[in-house]
C-alpha positions in Angstrom: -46.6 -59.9 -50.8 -46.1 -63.6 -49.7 -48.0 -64.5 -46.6 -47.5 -68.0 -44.5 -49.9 -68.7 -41.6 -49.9 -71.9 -39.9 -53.0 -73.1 -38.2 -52.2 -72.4 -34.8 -51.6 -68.9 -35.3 -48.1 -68.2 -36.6 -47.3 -66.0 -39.5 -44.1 -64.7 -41.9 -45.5 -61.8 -43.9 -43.4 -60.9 -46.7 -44.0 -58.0 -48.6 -41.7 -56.2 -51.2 -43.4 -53.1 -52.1 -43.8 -52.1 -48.6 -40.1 -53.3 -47.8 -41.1 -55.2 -45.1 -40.6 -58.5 -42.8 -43.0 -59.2 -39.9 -43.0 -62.3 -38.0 -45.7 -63.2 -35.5 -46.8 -65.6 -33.2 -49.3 -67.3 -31.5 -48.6 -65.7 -28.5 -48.6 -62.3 -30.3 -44.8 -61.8 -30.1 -43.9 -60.4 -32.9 -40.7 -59.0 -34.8 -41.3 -56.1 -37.8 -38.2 -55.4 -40.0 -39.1 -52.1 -42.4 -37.3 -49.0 -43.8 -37.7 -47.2 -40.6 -35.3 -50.5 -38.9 -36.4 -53.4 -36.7 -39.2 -53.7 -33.9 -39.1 -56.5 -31.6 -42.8 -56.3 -29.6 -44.2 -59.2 -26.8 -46.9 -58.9 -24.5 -44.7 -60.3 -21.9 -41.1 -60.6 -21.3 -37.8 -60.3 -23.8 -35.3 -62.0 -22.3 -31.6 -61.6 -24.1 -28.9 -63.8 -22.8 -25.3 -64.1 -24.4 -22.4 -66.6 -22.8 -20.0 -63.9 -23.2 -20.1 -60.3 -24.1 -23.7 -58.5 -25.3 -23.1 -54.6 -26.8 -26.0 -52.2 -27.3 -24.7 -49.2 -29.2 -26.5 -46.7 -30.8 -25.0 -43.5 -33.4 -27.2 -41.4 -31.6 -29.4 -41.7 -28.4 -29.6 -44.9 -26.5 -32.6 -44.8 -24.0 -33.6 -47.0 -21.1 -36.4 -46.6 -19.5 -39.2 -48.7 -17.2 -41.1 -48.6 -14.1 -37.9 -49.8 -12.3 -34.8 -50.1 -13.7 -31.9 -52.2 -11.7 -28.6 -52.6 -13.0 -26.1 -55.2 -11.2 -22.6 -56.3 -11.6 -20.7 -59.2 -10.0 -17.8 -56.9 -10.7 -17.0 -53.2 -11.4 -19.8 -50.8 -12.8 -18.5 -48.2 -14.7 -20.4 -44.9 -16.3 -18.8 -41.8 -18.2 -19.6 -39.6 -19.9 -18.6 -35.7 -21.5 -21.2 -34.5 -18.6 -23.3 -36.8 -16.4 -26.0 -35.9 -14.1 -28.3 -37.9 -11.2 -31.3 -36.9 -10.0 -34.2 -38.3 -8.0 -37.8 -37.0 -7.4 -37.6 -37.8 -4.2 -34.7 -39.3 -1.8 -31.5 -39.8 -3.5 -29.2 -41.8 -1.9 -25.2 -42.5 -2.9 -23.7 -45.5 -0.5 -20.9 -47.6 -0.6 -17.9 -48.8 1.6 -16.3 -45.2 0.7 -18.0 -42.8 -1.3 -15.8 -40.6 -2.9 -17.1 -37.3 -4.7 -13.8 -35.9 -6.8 
């Protein structure tokens, strides 16, 4: 295992036999690469940005989830799916210019 910590709080842990990268820092964000795949962790907020196109795919499930999730478009949003399904606990409401059901 190598292991570099800088005063301040930052650390690169290195370690062979348990397969394993983990980066952390003084603000206790941290990023964990092991067998089981990567872990990105912050107390705070994760911002991704990409000037042109940014994919998330997964081979199996992909799930979103939060207290509030928003998603916004400055053009055309787009879902399919083999079967899709949206429900509410409460008030569910579909509004556009036209809304058009089949």
């Amino acid at each position: 295992q190598i292991k570099l910590d800088t005063p301040a709080g930052n650390s690169l842990v290195m370690d062979e036999s348990g397969k394993s990268v983990k980066i952390t820092d003084q603000n206790n964000n941290s990023i964990t690469m092991d067998t089981s795949g990567i872990k990105i962790d912050s107390p705070k907020n994760i911002d991704i940005n990409a000037q042109v196109n940014l994919t998330l795919k997964a081979g199996a499930t992909l799930s979103i989830g939060g207290v509030t999730i928003s998603v916004k478009a400055d053009g055309n949003v787009s879902m399919e799916g083999a079967m899709a399904k949206l429900a509410g606990q409460g008030m569910t409401e579909i509004s556009g210019g036209m809304v058009k059901i089949n």
